[in-house]
Every structure is written in C-alpha cells, then in structure tokens.
C-alpha positions as CSV (number, residue, x, y, z in Angstrom):
1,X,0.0,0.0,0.0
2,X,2.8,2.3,0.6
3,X,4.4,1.9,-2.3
4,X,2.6,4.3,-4.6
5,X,4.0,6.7,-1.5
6,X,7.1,5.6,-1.9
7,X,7.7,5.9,-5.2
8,X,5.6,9.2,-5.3
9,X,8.2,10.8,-3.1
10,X,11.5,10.2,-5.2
11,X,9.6,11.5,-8.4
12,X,7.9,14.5,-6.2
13,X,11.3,15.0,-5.2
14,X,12.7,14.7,-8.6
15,X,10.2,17.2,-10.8
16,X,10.7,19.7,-8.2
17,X,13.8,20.3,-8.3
18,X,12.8,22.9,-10.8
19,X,15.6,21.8,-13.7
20,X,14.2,18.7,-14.8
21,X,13.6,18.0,-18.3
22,X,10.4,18.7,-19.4
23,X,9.2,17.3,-22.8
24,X,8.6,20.9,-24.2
25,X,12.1,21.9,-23.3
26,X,13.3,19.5,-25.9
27,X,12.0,21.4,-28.4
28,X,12.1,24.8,-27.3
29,X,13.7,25.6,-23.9
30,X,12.6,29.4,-24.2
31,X,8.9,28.5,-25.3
32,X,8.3,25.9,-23.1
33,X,8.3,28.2,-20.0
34,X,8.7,31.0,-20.9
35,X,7.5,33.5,-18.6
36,X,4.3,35.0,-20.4
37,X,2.6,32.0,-19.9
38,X,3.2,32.0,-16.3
39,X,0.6,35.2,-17.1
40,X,-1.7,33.3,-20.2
41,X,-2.9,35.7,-22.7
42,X,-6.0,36.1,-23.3
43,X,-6.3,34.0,-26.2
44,X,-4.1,31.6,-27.8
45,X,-4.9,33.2,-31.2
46,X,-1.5,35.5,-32.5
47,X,-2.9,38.1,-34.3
48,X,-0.9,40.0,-37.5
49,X,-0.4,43.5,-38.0
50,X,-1.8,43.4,-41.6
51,X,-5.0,45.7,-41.9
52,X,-7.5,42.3,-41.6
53,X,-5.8,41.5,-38.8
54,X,-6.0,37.9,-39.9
55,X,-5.0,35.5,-37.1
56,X,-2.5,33.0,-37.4
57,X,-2.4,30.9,-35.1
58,X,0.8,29.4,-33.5
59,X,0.3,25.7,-33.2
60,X,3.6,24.7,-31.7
61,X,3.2,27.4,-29.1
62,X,-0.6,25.7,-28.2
63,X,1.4,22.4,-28.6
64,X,4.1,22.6,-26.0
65,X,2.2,24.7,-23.9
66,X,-0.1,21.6,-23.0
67,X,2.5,19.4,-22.7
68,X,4.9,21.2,-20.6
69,X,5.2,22.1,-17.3
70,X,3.7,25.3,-15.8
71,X,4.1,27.3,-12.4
72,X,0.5,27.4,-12.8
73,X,-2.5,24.9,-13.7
74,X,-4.1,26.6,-16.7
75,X,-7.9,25.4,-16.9
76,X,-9.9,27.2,-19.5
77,X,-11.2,30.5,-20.5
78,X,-14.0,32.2,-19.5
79,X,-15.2,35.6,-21.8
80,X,-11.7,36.1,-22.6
81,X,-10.2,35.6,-19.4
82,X,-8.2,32.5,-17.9
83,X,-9.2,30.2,-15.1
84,X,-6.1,28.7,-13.5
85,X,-5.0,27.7,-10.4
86,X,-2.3,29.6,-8.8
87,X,0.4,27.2,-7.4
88,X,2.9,28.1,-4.8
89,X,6.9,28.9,-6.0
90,X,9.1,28.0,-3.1
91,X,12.9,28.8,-3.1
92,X,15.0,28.7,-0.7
93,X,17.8,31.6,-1.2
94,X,18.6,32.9,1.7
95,X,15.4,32.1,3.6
96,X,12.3,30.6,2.4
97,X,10.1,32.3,0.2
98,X,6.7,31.6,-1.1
99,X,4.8,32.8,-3.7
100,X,2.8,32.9,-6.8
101,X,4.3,32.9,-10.2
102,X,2.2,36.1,-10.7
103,X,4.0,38.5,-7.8
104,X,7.5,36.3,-9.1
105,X,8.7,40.6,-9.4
106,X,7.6,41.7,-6.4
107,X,9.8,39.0,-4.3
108,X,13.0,39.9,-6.4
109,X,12.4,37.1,-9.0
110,X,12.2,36.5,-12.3
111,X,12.7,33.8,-14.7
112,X,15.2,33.2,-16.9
113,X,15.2,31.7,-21.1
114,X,14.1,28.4,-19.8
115,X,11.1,29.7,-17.8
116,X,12.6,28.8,-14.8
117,X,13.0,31.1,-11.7
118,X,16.4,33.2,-10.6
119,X,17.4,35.5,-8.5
120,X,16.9,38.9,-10.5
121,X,19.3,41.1,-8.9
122,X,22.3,38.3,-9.4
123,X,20.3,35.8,-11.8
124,X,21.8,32.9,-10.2
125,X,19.0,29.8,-10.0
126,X,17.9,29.7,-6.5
127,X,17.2,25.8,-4.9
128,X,13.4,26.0,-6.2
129,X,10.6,23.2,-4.7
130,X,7.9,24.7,-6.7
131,X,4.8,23.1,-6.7
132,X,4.3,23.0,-10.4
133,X,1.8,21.5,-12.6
134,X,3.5,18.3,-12.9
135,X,4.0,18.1,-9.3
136,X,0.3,18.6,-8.3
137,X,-0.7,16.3,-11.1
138,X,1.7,13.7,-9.3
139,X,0.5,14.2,-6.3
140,X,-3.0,13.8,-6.5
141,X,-2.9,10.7,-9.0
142,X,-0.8,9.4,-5.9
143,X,-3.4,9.9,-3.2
144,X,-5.9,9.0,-5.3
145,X,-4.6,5.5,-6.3
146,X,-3.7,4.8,-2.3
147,X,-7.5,5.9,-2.2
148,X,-8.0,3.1,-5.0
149,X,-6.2,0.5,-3.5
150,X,-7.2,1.0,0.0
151,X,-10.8,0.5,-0.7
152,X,-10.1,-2.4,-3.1
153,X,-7.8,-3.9,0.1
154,X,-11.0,-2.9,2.4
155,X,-13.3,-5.0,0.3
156,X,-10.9,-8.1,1.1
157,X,-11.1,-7.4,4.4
158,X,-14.4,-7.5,4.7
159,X,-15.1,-10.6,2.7
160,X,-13.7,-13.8,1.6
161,X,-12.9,-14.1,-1.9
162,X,-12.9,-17.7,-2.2
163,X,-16.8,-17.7,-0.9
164,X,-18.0,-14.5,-2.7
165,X,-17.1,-12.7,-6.3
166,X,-15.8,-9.4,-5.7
167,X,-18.0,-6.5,-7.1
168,X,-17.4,-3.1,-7.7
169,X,-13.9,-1.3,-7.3
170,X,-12.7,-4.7,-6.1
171,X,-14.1,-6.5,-9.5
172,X,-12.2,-3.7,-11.4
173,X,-8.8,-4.4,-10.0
174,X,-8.4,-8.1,-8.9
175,X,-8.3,-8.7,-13.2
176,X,-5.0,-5.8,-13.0
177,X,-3.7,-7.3,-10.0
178,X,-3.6,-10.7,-10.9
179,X,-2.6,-10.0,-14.6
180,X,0.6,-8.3,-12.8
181,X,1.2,-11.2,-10.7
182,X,0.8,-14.0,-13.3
183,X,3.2,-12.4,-15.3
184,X,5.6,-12.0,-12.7
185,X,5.4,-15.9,-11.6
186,X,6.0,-16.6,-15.2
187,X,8.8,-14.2,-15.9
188,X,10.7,-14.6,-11.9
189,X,9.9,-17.8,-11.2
190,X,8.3,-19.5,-8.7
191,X,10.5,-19.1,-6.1
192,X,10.9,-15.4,-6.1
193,X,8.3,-13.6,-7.6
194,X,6.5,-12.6,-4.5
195,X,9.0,-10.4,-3.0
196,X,8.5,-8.7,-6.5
197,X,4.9,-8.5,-7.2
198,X,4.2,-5.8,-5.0
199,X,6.7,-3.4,-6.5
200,X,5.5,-4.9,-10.6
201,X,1.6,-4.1,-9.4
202,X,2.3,-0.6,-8.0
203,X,4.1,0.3,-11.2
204,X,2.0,-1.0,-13.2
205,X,-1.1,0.5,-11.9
206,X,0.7,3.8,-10.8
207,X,1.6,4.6,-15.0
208,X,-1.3,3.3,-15.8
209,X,-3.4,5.8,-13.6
210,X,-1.5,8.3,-14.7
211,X,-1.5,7.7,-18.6
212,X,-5.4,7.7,-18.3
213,X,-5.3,11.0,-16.3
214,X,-3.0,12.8,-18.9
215,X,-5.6,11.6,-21.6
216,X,-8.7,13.7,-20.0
217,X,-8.7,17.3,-21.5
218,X,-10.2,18.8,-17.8
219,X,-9.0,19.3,-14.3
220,X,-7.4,17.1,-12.6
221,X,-6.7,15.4,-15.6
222,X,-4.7,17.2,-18.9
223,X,-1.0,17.2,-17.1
224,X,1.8,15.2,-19.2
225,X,3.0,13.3,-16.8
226,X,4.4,10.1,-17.9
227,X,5.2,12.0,-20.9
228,X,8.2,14.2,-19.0
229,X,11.3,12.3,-19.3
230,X,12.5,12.6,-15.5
231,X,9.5,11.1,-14.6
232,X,10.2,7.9,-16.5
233,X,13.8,8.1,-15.5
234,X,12.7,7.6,-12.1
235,X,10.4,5.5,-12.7
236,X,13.3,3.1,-15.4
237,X,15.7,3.7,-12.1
238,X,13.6,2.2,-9.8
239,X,13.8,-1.2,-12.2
240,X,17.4,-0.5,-12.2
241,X,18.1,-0.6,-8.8
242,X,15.7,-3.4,-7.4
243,X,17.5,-5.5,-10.3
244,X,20.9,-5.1,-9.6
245,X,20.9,-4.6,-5.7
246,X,19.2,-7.8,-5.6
247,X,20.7,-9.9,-8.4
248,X,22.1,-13.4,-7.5
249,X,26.0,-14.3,-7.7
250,X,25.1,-16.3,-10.8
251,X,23.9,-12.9,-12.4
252,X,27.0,-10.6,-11.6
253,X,29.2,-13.9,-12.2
254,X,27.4,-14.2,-15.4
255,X,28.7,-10.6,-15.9
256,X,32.2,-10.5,-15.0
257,X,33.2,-13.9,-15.3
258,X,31.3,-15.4,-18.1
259,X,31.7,-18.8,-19.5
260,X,33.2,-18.0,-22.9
261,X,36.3,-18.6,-24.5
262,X,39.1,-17.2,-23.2
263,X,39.8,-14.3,-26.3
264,X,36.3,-13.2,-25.5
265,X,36.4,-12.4,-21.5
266,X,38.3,-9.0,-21.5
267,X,35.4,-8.0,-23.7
268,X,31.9,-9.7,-22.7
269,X,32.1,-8.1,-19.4
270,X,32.2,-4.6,-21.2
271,X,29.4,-5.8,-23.5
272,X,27.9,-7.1,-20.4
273,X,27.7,-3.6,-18.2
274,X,27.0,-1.4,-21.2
275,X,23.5,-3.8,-21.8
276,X,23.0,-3.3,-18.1
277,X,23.1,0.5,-17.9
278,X,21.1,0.7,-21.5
279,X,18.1,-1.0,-19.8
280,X,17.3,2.1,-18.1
281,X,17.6,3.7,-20.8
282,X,15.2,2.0,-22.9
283,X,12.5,1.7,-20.4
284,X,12.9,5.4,-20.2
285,X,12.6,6.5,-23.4
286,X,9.9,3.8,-24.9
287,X,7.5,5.6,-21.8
288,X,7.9,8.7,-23.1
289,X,8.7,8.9,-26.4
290,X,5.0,6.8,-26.7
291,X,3.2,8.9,-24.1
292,X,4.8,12.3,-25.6
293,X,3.8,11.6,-29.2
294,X,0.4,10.6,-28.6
295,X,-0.4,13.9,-26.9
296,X,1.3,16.0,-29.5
297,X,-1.2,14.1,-32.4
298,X,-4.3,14.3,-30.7
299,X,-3.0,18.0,-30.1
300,X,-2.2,18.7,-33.9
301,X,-5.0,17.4,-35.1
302,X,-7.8,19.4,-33.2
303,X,-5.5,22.3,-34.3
304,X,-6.4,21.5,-37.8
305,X,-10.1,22.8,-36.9
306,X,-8.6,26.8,-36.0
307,X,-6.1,26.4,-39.4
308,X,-8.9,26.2,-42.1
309,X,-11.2,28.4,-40.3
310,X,-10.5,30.8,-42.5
311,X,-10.8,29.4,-45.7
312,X,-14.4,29.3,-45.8
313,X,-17.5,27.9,-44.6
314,X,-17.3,24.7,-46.9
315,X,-13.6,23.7,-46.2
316,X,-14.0,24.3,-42.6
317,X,-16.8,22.6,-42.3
318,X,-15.4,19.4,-43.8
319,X,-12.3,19.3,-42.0
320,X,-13.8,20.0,-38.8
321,X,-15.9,16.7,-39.4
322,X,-12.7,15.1,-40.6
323,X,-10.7,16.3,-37.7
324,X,-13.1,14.9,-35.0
325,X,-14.0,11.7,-36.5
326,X,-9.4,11.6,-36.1
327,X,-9.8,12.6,-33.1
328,X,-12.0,10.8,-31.6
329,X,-9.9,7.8,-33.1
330,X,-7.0,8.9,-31.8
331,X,-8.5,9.4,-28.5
332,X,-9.4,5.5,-28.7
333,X,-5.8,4.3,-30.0
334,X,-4.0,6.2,-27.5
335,X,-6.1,5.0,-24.5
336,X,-4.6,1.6,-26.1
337,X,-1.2,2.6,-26.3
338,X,-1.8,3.9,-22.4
339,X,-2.4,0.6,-21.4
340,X,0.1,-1.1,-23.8
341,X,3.3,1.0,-22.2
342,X,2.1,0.4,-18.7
343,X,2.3,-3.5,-19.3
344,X,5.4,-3.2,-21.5
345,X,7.1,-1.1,-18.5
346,X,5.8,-3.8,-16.2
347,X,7.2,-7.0,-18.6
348,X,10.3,-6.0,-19.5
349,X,10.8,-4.9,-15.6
350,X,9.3,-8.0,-14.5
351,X,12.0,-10.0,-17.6
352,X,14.9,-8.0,-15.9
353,X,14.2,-8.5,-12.3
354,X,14.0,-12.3,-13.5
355,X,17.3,-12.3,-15.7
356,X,18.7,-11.6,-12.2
357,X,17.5,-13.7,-9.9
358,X,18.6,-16.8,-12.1
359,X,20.2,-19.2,-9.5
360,X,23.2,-21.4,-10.6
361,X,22.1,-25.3,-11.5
C-alpha cells in the first residue's frame, strides 16, 4: 500500500527540483516556459499586423504549452479571461520564500530563457521546490490511487474471496492485479516472484493511472506526466536498482566472469555492463517517447479545426468533421497505447528482475 507513496516521493522530489527536463524543453527551452505563460494571454490566437488583422495561429506554441510544465495549472477561458490555479513557488535563497508565479517581481524574482525562476538582482538559479503542474498532477494521482487500493484492500477485508465474487472497485482491480502477478510468476519464477509482485503491481497500476489522467482534457486530468522524461527516469531507475541490488552471484558472475572462450572475456564483461546500464535507458525512453507523441497528435489534429477556419465555410466545415471523427480515433488508440506501455514497462521490468534472480544449476 505504501508503495505508490514511496515511489511518489523520489519522483515528487525529482520534478521539483525545478531543472528537470520537461518534454517541451526538448524542443524549445525558451517557449516551453517562458515566462508570459506564467501570465496566459488572453487568447491563444497571435494576431498580424496586416489591416485584416487575420489570425494566425501558432500551433507549436498551443502544442508545448499543454504538454509542458507550468508554475500554474491553466484550466480554461471564461469571456476572454483564464481560469487557473495559482500554485505556490518555493525557493530557498537565503530564507524561504513563497509565492505565486504572478507576484515572481515583487519577491525579487524573475525567470530566466528556460522559464525557470532566478534570482533577479544576481540571476543565479535559487534551490526551487515549486509546486508546479507536474508536481500537483503527481501528487493527487498518488493519493488517489492509495484511495484506490485502500478501498479495493478494504473489500478483502471485509469478505472472503474464495466464498464471494468481488464486485465493484474490487471487481475492477483483482483482473490488474492478478494479470501483474501472473506475469511475474512466469517471468521470476516460482521461487521469487512474490518479494517482487508488490513493487510490478504498483508500477504497473501507478503509469497506468496516470496515462489515463493525462488523456482527459479537464482538471485534474490534462498534465503530461508520464510524458516528461524525469518522470520515467525515475520511474526506469527504480527497475534499475531493485535488479541489480538484488541480483544473485550467478547474475554478476554471469557478468564479469562469463563462461566463454578465453579471447572473448576481456570483452563480454564490457558488452555485459553497457546492456545493463542501456536498460534504463530503454525503459525510459519507450514511456515517453510513446506517451509524448500521442499527446502532441491528438493536439495537432484538433488544431487543424482553428487552421482552415478561415478558408471558408465549406472547407472548414469538412475538416472539422474530418478532424473529430481523427480525433476521436485517436482518442481510442491512444487509451490503447496507455495501457500497452504500462504492461510493457511492467514485462520487461518484470523479464529483468528475472534475468537476475537466475540461481546457478
């Protein structure tokens, strides 16, 4: 049960660090947080200069702005004017100081190319636990998944599952639960795979959860979590460590002193570590690479409908249809793919933890 805590806290403690690497600082570290969105205009429609003023809109600028982190929780617009929900900047430089992105200038702040806050008398990068976007977003899919499996665990309590189906919440889980533990008696072996099925189900369920959440386009939903690349760092690291501080002598003997022919054991062990410390990697990147380009298509396509909009009523109208009906497919696949990376994450962590635990015949 306390894992989604656990686990919660090295990521919280990760994303607010305040110089993690968003997913729209890959592409454009002054857009992505730039500080006029820490103020959101009033409309995300750039207008020209030119005597129509004909807008133009600027769809990598509405791209990365709902994809990136944000020292505020933009919700919608109401008559022109944002709703958002202020969240606290904290620093630490020379004292504590909290405040809203908003008054940033009145507390001798101000934020530098990368949207991120410094000092604005020496512009030095204060030590800054924000609670940002991301950060809320992580915390509440956190408490609410505890929520989740503290009911489902109450429901067990309360009855005995070999007497009486389980309904509700319960009825909704036990199919996760036991898919995670199957696969981990198949992939650890018998043995071992129960001091590991804990830590399989809570990641499982915990990207899950959260690839869901990042799907829904209204609070508390909308944040890209799983598709920011520290997040599935920590997340890869986690796999990392549980692997290799746990890994049988066959495992690291297998590394360092592998049974091959003597002109190849200067090399395999090389081959060996570099495989090891590319696993990471790969679970890393496959978790957000995925999650990250499914947002920007859904994105790019519903800006299709504001593109054409002023090329008529005929050509508007038919690629608005066209653009929905894409949407709403899209909408479908990537709910798929949500649920596909949270079982690959879990498999190939669940292969790993397994390639280590091999004992010695």
């Amino acid at each position: 049960m306390i894992g989604p805590m656990l686990i919660s806290l090295v990521l919280l403690a990760t994303t607010a660090g305040g110089d993690t690497l968003s997913s729209a600082s890959l592409r454009d570290p002054v857009r992505a947080n730039a500080p006029e969105r820490v103020s959101p205009p009033t409309s995300s429609v750039i207008l020209s200069d030119s005597e129509e003023s004909e807008e133009n809109i600027d769809i990598a600028s509405i791209i990365f702005e709902h994809i990136g982190d944000e020292y505020e929780w933009h919700i919608t617009q109401w008559k022109g004017k944002p709703i958002a929900i202020p969240l606290p900047c904290i620093v630490i430089d020379n004292g504590v100081h909290v405040f809203t992105a908003h008054h940033a200038a009145e507390n001798g702040y101000a934020f530098n190319e990368n949207g991120k806050l410094i000092n604005a008398a020496s512009g030095e990068r204060p030590l800054d636990l924000s609670i940002t976007k991301n950060v809320l977003a992580l915390m509440m899919s956190s408490l609410l998944l505890l929520v989740i499996i503290l009911l489902t665990a109450r429901w067990y309590r309360e009855h005995d599952a070999l007497e009486e189906a389980p309904t509700g919440l319960a009825a909704a889980m036990e199919p996760l639960v036991m898919m995670v533990h199957n696969m981990a008696r198949e992939n650890i072996g018998e043995a071992d795979y129960r001091k590991y099925s804990p830590y399989l189900c809570m990641a499982f369920l915990w990207i899950l959860f959260n690839n869901f959440l990042g799907i829904l386009p209204f609070f508390p939903g909308g944040a890209n979590l799983t598709g920011n690349i520290a997040i599935t760092l920590v997340l890869a690291l986690c796999t990392f460590f549980t692997v290799n501080l746990t890994g049988t002598r066959h495992y690291y003997k297998d590394i360092f002193a592998p049974d091959v022919p003597v002109f190849l054991k200067p090399i395999m062990p090389v081959i060996e570590v570099f495989s090891a410390l590319m696993k990471p990697v790969s679970l890393t990147i496959r978790l957000f690479a995925n999650m990250l380009a499914g947002h920007i298509m859904i994105l790019s396509m519903v800006c299709i409908i504001f593109i054409v909009a002023k090329y008529g009523p005929l050509l508007s109208g038919g690629m608005t249809v066209i653009s929905v009906l894409f949407g709403v497919f899209l909408d479908a696949l990537e709910c798929l793919v949500a649920f596909i990376q949270a079982y690959v994450f879990t498999m190939l962590s669940s292969i790993y933890i397994g390639l280590a635990r091999v004992h010695e015949e």
